[in-house]
C-alpha positions in Angstrom: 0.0 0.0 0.0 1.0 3.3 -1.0 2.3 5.9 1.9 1.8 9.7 1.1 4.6 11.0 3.4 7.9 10.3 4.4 9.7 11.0 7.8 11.2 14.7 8.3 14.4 14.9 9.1 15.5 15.2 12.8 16.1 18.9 14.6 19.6 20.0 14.5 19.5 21.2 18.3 16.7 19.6 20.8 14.5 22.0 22.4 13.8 21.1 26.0 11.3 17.9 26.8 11.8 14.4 25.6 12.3 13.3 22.0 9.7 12.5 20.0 9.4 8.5 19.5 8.7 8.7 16.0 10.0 11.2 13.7 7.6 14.0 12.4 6.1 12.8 8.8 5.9 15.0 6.2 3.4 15.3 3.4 4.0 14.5 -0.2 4.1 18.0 -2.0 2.0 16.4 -5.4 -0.6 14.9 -3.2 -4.3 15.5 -4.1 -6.9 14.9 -1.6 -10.5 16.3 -1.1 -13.2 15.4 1.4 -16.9 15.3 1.1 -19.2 15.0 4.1 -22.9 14.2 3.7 -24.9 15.5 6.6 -27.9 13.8 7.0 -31.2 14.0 9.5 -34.1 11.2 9.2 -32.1 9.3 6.9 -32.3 11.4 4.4 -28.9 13.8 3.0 -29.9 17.2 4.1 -26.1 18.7 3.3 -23.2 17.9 0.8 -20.3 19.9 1.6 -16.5 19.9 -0.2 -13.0 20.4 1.1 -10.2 20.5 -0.2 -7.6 19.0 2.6 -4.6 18.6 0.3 -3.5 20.7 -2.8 -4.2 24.2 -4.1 -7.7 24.9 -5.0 -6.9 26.0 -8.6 -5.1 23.4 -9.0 -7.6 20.7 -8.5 -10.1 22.7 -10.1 -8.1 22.4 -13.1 -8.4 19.1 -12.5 -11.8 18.4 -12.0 -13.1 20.8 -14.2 -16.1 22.5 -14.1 -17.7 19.3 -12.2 -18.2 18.6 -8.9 -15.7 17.1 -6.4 -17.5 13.1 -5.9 -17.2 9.9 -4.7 -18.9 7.6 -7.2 -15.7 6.6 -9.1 -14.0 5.6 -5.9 -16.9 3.9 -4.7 -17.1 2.1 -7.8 -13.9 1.1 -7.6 -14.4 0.1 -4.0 -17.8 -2.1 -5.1 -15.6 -3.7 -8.2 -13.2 -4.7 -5.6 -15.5 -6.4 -2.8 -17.2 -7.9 -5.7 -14.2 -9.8 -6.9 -12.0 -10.2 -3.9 -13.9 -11.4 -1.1 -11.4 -11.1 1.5 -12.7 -7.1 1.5 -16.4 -8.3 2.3 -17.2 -8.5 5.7 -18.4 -12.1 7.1 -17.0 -14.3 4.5 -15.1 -17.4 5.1 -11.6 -16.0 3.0 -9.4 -13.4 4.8 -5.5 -12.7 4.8 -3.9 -13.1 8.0 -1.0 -11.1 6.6 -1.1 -7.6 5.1 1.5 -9.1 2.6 -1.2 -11.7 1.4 -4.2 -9.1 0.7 -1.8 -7.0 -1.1 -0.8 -10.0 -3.5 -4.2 -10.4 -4.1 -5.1 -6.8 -4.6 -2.6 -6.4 -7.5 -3.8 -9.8 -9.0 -7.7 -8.3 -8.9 -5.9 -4.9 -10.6 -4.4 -6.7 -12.7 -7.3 -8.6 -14.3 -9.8 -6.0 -14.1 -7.2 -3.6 -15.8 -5.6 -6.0 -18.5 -7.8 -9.3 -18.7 -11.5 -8.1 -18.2 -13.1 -7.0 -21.6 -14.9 -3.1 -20.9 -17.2 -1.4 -22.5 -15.2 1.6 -22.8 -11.9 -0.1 -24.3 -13.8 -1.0 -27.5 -11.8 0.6 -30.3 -11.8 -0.8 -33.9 -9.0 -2.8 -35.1 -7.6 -2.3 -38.4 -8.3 -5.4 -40.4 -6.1 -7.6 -41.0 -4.1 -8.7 -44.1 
């Protein structure tokens, strides 16, 4: 799994107190991230606010575009997942025990949704051939 941040490097001259245990992490420059929170009341989604937590606002906007900051391609991506690995759904009889394990199998589901599975949106026509 992919880590945004790396550790900063250590003070050259302590200030008073005890050291920190773990060094300070610093974030990734190029990182992107937004956050949307739904506010809801009687089950129903009174509220849909944005934030941007990571990067400059024009620079998102750029790319986004003129559209909205939203979830439904990473919750489609989360649904593709579940539905073909089922160590991600909760109360099934697979699991990892290792974080090393669901990682293999992680790249192996990438792998075949991105190069094996056929979709809809890959169809270009082929030159015919000779």
């Amino acid at each position: 799994m992919a880590n945004d941040s790396t550790p900063a490097p250590p003070p050259r001259r302590r200030g008073p107190g005890r050291s920190r245990r773990h060094p300070r992490r610093v974030v990734d420059p190029t990182l992107r991230y937004a956050q949307i929170d739904k506010h809801r009341a009687g089950g129903w989604i009174v509220a849909v606010s944005r934030r941007i937590v990571f990067g400059a606002t024009e620079v998102i906007t750029e790319m986004v575009g003129d559209q909205h900051i939203n979830t439904s391609y990473g919750e489609r991506d989360n649904l593709t997942s579940r539905q073909s690995n089922s160590r991600l759904v909760r109360k099934a009889l697979s699991h990892s025990k290792k974080d090393y394990y669901l990682q293999r199998h992680l790249d192996l589901e990438d792998a075949m949704f991105n190069f094996v599975r056929p979709h809809q949106a890959l169809h270009v026509p082929l030159a015919r051939p000779i």
